[in-house]
PDB file of N, CA, C and O in Angstrom:
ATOM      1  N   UNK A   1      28.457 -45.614  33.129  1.00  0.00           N
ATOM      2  CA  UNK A   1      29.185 -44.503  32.513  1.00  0.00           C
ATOM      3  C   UNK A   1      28.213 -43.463  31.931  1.00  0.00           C
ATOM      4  O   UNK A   1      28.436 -42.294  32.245  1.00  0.00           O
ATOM      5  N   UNK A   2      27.112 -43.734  31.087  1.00  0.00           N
ATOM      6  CA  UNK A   2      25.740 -42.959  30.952  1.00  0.00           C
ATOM      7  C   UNK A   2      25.341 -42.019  31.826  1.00  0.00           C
ATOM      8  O   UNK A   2      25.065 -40.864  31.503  1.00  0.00           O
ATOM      9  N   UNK A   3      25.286 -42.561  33.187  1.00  0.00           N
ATOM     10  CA  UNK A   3      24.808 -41.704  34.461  1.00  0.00           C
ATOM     11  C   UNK A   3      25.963 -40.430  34.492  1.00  0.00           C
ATOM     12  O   UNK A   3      25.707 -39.226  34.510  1.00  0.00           O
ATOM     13  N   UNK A   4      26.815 -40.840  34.493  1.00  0.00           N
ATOM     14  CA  UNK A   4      28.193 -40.123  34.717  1.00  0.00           C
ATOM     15  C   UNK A   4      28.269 -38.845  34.062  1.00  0.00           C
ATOM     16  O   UNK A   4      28.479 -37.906  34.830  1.00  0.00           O
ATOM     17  N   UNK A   5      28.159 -38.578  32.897  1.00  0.00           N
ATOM     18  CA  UNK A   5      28.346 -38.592  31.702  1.00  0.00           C
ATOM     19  C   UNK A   5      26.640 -37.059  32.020  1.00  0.00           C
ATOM     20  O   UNK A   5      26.575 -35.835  31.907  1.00  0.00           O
ATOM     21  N   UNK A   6      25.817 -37.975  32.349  1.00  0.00           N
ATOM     22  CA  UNK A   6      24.470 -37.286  32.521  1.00  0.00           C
ATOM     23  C   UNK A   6      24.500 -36.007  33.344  1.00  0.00           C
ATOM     24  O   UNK A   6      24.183 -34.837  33.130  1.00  0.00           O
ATOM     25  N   UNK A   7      25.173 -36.915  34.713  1.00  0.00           N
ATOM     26  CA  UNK A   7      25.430 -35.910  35.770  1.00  0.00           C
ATOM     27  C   UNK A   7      26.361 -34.450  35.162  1.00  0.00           C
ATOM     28  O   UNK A   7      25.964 -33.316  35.429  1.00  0.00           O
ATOM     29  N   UNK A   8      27.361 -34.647  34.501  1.00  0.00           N
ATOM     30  CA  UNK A   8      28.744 -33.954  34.563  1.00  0.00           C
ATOM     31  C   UNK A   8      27.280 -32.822  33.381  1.00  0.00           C
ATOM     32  O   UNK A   8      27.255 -31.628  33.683  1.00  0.00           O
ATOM     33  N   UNK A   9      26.423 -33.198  32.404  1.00  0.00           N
ATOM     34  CA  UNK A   9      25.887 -31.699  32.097  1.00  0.00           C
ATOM     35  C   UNK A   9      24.877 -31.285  32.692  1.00  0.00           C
ATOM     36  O   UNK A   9      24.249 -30.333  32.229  1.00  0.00           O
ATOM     37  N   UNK A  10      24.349 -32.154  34.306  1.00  0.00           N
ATOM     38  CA  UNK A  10      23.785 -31.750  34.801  1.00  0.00           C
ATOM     39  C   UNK A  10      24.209 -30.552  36.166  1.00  0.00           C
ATOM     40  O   UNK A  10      23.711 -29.610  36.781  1.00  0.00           O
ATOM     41  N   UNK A  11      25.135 -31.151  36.111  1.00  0.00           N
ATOM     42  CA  UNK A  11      25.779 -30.183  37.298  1.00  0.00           C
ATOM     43  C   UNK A  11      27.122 -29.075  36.807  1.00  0.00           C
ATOM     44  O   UNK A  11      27.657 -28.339  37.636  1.00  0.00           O
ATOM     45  N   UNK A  12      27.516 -29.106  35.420  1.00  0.00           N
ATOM     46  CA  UNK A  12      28.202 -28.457  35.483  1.00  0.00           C
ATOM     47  C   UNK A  12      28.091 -27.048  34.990  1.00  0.00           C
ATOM     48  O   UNK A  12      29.062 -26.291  34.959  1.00  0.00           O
ATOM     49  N   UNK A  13      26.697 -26.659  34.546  1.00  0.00           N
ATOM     50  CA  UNK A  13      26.392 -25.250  34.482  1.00  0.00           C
ATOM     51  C   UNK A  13      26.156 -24.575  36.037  1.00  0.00           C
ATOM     52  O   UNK A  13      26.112 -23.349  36.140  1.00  0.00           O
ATOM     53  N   UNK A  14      26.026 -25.336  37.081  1.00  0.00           N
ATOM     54  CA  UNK A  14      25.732 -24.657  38.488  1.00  0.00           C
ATOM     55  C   UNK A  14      27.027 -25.439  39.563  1.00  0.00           C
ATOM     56  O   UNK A  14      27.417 -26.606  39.584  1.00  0.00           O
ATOM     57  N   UNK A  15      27.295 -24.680  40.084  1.00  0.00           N
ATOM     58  CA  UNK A  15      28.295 -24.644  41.073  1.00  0.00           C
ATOM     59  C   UNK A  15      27.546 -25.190  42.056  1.00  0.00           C
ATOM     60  O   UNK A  15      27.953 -26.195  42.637  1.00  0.00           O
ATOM     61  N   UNK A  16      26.616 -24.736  42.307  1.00  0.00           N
ATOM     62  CA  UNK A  16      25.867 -24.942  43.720  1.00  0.00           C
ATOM     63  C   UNK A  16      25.336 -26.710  43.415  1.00  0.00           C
ATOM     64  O   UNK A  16      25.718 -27.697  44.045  1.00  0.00           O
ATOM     65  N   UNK A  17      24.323 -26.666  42.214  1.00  0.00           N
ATOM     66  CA  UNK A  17      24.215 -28.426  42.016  1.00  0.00           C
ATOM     67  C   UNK A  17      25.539 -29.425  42.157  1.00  0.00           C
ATOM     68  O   UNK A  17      25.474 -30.564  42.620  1.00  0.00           O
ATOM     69  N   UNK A  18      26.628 -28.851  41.720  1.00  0.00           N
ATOM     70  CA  UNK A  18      27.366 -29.407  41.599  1.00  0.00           C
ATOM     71  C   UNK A  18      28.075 -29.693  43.175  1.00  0.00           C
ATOM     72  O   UNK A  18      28.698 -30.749  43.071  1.00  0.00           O
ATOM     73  N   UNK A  19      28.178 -29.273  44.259  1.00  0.00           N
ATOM     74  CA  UNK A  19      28.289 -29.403  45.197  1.00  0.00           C
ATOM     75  C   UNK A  19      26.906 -30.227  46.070  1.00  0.00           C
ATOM     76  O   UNK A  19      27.203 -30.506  47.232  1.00  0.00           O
ATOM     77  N   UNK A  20      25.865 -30.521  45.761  1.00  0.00           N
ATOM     78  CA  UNK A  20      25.009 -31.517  45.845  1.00  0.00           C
ATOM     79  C   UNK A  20      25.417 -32.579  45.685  1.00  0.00           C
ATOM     80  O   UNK A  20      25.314 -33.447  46.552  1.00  0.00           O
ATOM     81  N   UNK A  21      26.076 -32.803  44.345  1.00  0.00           N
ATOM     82  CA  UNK A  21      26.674 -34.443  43.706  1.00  0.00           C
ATOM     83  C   UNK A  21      27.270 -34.602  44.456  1.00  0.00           C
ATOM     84  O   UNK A  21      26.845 -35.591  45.052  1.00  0.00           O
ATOM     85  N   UNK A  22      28.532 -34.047  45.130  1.00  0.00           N
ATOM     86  CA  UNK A  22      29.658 -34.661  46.328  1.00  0.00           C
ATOM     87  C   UNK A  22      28.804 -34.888  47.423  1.00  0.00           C
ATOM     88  O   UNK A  22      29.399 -35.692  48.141  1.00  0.00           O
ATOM     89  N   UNK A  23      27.783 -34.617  47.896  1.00  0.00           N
ATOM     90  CA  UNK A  23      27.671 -34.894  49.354  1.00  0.00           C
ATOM     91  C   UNK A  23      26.827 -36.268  48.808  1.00  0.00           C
ATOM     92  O   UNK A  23      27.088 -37.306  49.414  1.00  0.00           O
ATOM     93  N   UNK A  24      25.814 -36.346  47.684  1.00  0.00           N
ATOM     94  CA  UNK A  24      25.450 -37.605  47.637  1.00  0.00           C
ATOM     95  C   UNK A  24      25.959 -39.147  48.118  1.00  0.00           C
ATOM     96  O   UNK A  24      27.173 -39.166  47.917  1.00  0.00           O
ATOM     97  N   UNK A  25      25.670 -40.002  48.484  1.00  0.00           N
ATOM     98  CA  UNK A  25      26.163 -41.197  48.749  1.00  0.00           C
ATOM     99  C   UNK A  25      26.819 -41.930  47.062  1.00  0.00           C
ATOM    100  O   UNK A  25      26.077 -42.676  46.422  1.00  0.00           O
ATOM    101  N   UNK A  26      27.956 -41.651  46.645  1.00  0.00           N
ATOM    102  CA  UNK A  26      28.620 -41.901  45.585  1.00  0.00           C
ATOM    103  C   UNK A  26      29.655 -42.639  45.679  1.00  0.00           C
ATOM    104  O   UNK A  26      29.946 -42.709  46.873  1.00  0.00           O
ATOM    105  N   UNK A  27      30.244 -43.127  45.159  1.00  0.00           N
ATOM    106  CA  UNK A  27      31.846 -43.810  44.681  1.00  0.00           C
ATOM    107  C   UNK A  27      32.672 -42.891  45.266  1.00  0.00           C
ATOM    108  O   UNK A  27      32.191 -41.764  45.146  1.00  0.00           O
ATOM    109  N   UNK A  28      33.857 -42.904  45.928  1.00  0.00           N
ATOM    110  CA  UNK A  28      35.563 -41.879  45.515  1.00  0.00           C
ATOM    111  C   UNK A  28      35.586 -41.302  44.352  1.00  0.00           C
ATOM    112  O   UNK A  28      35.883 -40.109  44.289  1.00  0.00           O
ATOM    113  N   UNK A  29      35.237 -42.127  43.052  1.00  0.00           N
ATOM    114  CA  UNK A  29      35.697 -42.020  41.882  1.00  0.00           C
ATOM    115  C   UNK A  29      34.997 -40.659  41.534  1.00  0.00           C
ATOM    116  O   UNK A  29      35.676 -39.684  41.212  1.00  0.00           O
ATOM    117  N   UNK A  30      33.063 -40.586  41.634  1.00  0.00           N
ATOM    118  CA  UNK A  30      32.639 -39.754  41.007  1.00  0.00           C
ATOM    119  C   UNK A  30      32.703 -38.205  42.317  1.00  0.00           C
ATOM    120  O   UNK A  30      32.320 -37.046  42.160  1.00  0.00           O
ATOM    121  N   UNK A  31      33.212 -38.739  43.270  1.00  0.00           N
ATOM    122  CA  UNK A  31      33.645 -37.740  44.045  1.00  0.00           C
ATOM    123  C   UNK A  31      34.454 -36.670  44.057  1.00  0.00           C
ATOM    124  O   UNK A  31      34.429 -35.487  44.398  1.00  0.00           O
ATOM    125  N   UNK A  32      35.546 -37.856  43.334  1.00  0.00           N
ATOM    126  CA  UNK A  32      36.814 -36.653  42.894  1.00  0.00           C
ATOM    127  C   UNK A  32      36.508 -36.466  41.213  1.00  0.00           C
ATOM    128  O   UNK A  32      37.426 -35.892  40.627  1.00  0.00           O
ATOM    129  N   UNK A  33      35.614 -36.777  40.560  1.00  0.00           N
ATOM    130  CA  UNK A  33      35.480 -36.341  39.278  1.00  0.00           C
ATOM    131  C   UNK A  33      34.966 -34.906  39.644  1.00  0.00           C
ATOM    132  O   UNK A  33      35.401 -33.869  39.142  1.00  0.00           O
ATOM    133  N   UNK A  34      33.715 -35.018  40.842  1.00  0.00           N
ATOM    134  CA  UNK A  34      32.981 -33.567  40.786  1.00  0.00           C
ATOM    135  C   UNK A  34      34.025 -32.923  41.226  1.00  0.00           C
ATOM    136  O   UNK A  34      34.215 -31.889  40.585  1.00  0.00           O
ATOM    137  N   UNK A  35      35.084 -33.190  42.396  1.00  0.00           N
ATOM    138  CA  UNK A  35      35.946 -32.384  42.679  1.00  0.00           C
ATOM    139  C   UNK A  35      36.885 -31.513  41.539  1.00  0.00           C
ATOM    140  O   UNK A  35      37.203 -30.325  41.594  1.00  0.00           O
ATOM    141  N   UNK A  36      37.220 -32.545  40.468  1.00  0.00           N
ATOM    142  CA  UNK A  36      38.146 -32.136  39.634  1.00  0.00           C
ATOM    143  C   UNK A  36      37.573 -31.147  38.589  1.00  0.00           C
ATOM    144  O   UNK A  36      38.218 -30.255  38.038  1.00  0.00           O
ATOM    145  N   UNK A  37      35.649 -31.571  38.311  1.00  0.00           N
ATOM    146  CA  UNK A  37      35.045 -30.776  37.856  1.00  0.00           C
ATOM    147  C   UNK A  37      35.147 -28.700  38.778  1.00  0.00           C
ATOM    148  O   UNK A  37      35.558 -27.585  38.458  1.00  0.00           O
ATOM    149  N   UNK A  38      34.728 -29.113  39.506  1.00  0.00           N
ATOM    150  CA  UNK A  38      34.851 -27.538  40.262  1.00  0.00           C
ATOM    151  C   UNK A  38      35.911 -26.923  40.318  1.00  0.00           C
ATOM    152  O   UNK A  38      35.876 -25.695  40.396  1.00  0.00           O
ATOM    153  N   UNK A  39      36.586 -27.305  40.305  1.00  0.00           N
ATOM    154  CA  UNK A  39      38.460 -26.927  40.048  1.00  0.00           C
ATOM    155  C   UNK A  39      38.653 -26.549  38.723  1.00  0.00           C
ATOM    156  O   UNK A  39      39.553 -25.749  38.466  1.00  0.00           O
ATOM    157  N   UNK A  40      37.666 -27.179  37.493  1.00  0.00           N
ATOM    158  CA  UNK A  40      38.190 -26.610  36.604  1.00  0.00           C
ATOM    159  C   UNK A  40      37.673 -25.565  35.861  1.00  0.00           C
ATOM    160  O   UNK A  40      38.174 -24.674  35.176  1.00  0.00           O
ATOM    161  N   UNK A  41      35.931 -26.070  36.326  1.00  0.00           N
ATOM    162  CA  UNK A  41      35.154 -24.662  36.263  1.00  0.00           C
ATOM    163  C   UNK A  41      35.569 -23.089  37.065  1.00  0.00           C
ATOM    164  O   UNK A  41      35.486 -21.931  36.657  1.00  0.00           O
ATOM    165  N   UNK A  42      35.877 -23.473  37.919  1.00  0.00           N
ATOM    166  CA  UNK A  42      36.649 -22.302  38.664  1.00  0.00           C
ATOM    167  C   UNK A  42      38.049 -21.337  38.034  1.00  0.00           C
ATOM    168  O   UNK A  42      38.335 -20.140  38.074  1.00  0.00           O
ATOM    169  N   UNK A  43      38.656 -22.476  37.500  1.00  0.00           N
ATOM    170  CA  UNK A  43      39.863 -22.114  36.441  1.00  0.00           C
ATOM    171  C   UNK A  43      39.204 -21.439  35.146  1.00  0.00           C
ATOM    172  O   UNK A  43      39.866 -20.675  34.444  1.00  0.00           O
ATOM    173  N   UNK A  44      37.934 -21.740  34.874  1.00  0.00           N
ATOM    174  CA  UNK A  44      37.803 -21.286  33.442  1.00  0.00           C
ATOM    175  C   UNK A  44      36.778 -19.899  33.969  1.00  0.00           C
ATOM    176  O   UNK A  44      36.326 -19.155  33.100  1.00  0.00           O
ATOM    177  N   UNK A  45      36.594 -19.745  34.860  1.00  0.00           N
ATOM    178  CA  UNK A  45      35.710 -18.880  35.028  1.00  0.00           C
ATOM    179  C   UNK A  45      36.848 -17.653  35.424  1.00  0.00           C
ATOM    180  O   UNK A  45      36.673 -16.649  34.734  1.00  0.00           O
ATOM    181  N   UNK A  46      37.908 -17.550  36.341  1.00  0.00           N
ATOM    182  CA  UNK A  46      39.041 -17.014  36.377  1.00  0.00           C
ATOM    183  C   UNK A  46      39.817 -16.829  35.014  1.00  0.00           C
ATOM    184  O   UNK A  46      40.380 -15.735  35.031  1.00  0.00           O
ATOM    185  N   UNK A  47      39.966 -17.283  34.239  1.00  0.00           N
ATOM    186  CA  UNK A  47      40.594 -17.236  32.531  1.00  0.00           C
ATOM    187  C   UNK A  47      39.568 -16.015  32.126  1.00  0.00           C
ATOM    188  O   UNK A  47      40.061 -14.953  31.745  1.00  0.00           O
ATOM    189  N   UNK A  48      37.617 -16.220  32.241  1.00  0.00           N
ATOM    190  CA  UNK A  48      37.112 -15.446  31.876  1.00  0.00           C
ATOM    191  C   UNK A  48      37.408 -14.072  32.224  1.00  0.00           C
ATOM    192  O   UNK A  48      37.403 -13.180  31.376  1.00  0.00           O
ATOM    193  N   UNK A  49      37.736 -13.822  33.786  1.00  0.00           N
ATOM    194  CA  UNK A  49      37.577 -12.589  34.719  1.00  0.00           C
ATOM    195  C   UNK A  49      39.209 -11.807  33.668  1.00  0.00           C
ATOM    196  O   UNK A  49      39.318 -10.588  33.528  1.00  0.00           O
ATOM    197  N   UNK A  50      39.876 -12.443  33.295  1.00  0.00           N
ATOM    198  CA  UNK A  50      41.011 -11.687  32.716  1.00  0.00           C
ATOM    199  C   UNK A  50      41.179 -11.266  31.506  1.00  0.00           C
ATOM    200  O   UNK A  50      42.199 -10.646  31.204  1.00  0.00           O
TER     201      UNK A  50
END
């Protein structure tokens, strides 16, 4: 959970790292975490644009 946890403030200031983590050889789980991550960064970055 540490790693997890590590990753999510490692990748979630960059879009582009963060699309690195999914192609890695990972779990489903932390697959659809990054997924759910980019979805929501995307949402908050759209909230910003308005």
């Amino acid at each position: 959970m540490q790693s997890l946890k590590h990753s999510f403030k490692r990748t979630h200031p960059n879009m582009q790292t963060m699309q690195l983590q999914t192609t890695s050889p990972n779990s489903p789980a932390v697959h659809q975490l990054n997924h759910l991550l980019s979805h929501t960064h995307m949402l908050l970055r759209l909230k910003a644009t308005l």
